[in-house]
N, C-alpha and C positions, 0 to 999 in steps of 0.2 A: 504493500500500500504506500504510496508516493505522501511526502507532504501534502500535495494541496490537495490529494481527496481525504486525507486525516481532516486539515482545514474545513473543510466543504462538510464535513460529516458534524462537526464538532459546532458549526454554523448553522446544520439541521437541528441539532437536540439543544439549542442555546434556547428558542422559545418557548418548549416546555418544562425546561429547568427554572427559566427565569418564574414560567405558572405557577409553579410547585414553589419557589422561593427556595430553591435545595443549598444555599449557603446558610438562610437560618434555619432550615430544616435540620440538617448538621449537629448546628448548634441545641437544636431542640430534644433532638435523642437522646443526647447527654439526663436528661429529666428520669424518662421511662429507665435510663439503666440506673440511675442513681437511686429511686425508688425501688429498683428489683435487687438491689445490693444492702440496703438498708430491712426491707424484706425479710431477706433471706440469713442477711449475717454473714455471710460469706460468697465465694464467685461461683456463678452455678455451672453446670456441668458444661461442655463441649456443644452439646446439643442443643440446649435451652439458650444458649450464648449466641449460636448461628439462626434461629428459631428467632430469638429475637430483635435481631440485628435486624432481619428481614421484616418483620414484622415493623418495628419502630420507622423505619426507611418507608415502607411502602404506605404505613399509615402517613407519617407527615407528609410526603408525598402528594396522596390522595387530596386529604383534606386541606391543605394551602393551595390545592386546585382546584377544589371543589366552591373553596370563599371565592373564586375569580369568577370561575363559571358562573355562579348564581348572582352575582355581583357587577357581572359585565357589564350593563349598560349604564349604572348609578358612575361606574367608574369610567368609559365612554365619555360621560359629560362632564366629569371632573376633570379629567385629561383634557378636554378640547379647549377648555380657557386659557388666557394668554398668562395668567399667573400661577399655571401649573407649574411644582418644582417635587423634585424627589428627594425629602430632607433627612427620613433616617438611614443612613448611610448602608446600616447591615443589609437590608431588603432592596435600598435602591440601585439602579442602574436604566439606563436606556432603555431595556425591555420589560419594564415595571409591565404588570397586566398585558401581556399580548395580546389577548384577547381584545380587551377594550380597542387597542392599537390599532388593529386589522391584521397584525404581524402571526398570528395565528388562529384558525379557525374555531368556532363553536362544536364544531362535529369532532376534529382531531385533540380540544381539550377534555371534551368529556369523554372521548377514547381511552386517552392518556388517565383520567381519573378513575374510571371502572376497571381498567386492566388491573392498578397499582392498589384500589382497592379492593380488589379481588384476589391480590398475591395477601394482602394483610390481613385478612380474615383466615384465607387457607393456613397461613403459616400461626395464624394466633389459634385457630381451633386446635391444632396438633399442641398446641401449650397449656392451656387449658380453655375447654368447650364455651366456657363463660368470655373470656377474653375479645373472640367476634364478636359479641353482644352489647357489650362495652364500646366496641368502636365504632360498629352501628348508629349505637345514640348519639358518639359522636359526633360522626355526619350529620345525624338529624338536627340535632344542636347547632352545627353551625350552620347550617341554611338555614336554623330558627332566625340565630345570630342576623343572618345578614337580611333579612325579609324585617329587620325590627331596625332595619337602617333609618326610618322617615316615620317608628314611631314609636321609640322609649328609648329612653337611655337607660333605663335596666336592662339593655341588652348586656353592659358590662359581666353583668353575673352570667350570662350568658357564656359569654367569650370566656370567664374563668374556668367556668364547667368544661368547654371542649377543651381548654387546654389541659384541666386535670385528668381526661378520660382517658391520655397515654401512660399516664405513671399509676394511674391507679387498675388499669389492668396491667400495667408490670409485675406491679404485688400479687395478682391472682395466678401471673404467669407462673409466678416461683413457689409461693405458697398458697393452697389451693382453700386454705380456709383464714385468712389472715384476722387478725386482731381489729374490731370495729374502731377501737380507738386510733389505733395505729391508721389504720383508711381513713378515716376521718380527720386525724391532724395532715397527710399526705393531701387529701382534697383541700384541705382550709388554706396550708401551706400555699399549694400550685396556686390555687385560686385568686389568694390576696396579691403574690408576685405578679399573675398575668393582670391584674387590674391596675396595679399602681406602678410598675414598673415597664410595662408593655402595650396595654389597650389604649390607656386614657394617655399616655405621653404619644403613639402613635397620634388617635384623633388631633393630640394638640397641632400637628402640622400638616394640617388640613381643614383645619378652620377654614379658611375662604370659599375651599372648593365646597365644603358642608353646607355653610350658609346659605348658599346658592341652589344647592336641594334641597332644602328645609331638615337635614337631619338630625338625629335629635342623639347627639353624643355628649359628654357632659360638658367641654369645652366651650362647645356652643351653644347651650340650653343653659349653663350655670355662670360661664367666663371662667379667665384664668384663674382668679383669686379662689373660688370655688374649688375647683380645678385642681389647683396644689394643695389645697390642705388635704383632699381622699387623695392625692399620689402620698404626699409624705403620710400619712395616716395608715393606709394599705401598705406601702414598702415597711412602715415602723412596725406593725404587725406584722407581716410577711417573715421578716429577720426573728421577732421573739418567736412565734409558731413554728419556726424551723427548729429549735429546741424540741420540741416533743418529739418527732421520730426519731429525731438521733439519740435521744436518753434512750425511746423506747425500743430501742434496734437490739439486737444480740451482738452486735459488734463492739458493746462497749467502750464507746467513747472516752478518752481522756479528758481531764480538765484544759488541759493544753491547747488539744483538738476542739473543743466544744468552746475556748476563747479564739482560735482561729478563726472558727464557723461566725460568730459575732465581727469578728475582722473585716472578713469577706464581705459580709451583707452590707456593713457602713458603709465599706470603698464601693459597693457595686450598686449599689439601690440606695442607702439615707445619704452619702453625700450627693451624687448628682441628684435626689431629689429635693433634699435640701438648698442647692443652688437655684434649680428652678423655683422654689419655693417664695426666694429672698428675691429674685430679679425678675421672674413673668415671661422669662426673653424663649422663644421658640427653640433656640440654640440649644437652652440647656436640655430640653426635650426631646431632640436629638441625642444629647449624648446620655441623656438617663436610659432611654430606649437601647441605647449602643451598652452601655455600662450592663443595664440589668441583662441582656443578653449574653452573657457569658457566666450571668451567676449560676444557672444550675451545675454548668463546666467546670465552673472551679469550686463548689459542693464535690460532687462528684469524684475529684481528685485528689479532694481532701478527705474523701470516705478511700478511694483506694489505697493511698496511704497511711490511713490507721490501719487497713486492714494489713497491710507488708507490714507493719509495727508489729502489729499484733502476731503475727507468726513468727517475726523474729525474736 
């Protein structure tokens, strides 16, 4: 295969990557395996590890193509004004929403999203039977999500649901009867992060476009000042609530470790959202959006490394 048909090939699948948003996709797996290691207590077998690589991939996948698809024509109009800009950097580039664009079709996106959702089911039922079930609602949940574009801004809770529906079938993936309290701070957790660290700083930079639809997100229903006190509010929770799984894990956390986890969540979530908080400036909403995207990855690696502790 010659460079320029690698080229050419790699300029074919650039618009349904860009669909799927598969850079923070990436970043989003990190969640479902962090939750299925906390779970568990330990790294699960070969099997369950390749099971659910496939599975977490094919879900994000889906479902970040599934918001476009259903989404297309709200975002269509948003796109067409002369003060469109692509401000949070992790998601943005050039082929933001193909769809909307014309850069790729209606029939080849929802191709692309039944295929991918249809590998994440097969490969989640082989994990446990419940697990498909789980990611079903999550679908359903987010076309809730986005059909509540123009008429609540409790869709937010919305959007923290699907985002918890991948780590909280991780926990069933590993353990097939897991602890309600342990599920339960795992949902409250995911929840409050995608609210305060991810949904409502997204919306903030797209106020213009929103306005113009009438939608009803809280930036634009409440203002900024609003606005920042449930991001810092949500991110301030977020950070304590992360505390319960990790006491309640079998991995037994250190004090050490359990003041890093406190470390993390300031740098990544209370100071950018505290900055936003004190200034109102879009800027910072950008970079709390960027910051809080990495936090579940550096959780994560901070649970892999208690557990190498722990064995040593």
């Amino acid at each position: 295969m010659t460079t320029q048909s690698i080229g050419c090939s790699f300029s074919n699948i650039k618009p349904f990557l860009a669909l799927s948003r598969t850079t923070h996709g990436f970043l989003d797996m990190s969640t479902p395996l962090l939750c299925a290691l906390l779970a568990l207590g330990a790294v699960p077998s070969y099997t369950v590890i390749i099971l659910g690589l496939i599975t977490a991939f094919s879900g994000y996948t889906a479902i970040y193509a599934l918001n476009d698809i259903v989404s297309y024509r709200e975002d269509r109009e948003k796109m067409s004004a002369e003060d469109n800009h692509q401000a949070y950097a992790v998601e943005a580039g050039e082929l933001r929403h193909p769809i909307a664009q014309g850069v790729l079709s209606l029939k080849a996106g929802v191709t692309w999203c039944v295929f991918w959702l249809s590998l994440a089911l097969i490969a989640g039922y082989f994990l446990n039977p419940i697990v498909p079930v789980i990611l079903l609602a999550g679908g359903i949940l987010e076309v809730v999500y986005c059909r509540l574009f123009t008429v609540s801004s409790l869709r937010i809770f919305v959007s923290g649901l699907v985002k918890a529906c991948g780590p909280v079938a991780a926990v069933f993936a590993v353990t097939p009867s897991p602890d309600p309290l342990f599920v339960g701070a795992i949902l409250l957790w995911i929840m409050l992060f995608e609210i305060g660290g991810q949904n409502i700083p997204a919306d903030w930079n797209d106020v213009e476009e929103d306005k113009r639809l009438n939608a009803k997100t809280i930036p634009v229903q409440f203002g900024p000042n609003y606005a920042s006190w449930i991001i810092l509010l949500a991110t301030s929770a977020a950070v304590i609530v992360s505390f319960v799984p990790l006491m309640l894990s079998s991995i037994g956390f250190s004090v050490s470790f359990l003041v890093l986890n406190a470390c993390l969540g300031g740098y990544l979530l209370l100071r950018p959202a505290y900055s936003l908080f004190r200034t109102k400036e879009s800027r910072y909403a950008t970079s709390l959006f960027n910051y809080a995207s990495y936090y579940p990855l550096a959780i994560f690696c901070l649970t892999g490394l208690q557990l190498v502790m722990r064995a040593v």
